[in-house]
C-alpha positions in Angstrom: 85.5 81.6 139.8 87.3 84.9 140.3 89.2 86.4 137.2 92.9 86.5 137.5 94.6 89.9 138.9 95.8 90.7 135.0 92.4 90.0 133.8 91.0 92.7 136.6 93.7 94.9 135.0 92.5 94.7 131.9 89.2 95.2 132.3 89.4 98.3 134.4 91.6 99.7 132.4 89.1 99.2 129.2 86.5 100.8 130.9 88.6 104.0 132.6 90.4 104.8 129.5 89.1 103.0 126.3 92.8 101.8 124.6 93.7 101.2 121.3 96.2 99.1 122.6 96.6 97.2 125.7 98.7 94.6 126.6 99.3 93.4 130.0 101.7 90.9 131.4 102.2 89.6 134.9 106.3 89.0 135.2 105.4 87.6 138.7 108.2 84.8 137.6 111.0 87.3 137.0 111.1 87.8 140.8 112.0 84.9 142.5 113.5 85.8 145.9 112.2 89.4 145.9 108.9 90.2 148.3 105.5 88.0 147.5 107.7 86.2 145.1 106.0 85.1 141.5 102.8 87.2 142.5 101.3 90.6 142.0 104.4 91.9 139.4 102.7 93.5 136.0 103.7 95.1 133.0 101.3 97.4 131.4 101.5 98.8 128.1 98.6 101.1 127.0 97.9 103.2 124.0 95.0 106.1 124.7 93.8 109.0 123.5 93.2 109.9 127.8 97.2 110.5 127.4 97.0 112.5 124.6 98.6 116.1 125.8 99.7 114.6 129.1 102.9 114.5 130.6 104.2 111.3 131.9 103.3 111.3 135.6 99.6 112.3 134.6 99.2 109.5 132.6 100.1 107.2 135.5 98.0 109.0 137.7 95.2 107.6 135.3 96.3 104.6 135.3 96.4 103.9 138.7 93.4 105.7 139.4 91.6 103.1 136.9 93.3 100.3 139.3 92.3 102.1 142.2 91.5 98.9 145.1 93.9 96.5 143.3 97.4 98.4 144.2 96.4 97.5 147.7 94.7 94.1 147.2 96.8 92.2 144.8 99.2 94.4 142.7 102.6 94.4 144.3 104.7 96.2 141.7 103.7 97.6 138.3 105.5 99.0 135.6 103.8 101.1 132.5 104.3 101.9 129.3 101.5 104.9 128.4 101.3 106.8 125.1 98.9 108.3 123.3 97.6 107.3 119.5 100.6 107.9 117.3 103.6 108.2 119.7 
């Protein structure tokens, strides 16, 4: 068996940016009667020291280039929440 599209999530993002912190939620059921409706909607929060020094945009750049494949292939919106160690 397959492991689910938030366990893919987390594991890539383990490996690409070694967190502190990482918690990841699929909020596929908070959009009922929006676009592939209850599927592919995430929440990431991720604490890193990959974001220390980075601006915003850069550390979503990293994230989604850890998720790189998915955001095509399962992942229909995602939201994040990136800081570094003490923010």
């Amino acid at each position: 068996m397959s492991a689910s599209m938030a366990e893919q999530i987390r594991e890539r993002l383990q490996q690409a940016l070694d967190p502190v912190e990482l918690d990841v939620l699929d909020e596929g059921y908070k959009h009922a009667g929006h676009a592939n409706e209850g599927k592919g909607h995430f929440h990431v929060r991720i604490v890193s020291a990959a974001f220390a020094g980075q601006l915003p945009i850069k550390r979503h750049r990293l994230v989604y280039a850890a998720l790189d494949g998915l955001m095509d292939n399962g992942i229909h919106a995602l939201s994040i929440d990136a800081k570094a160690a003490g923010e």
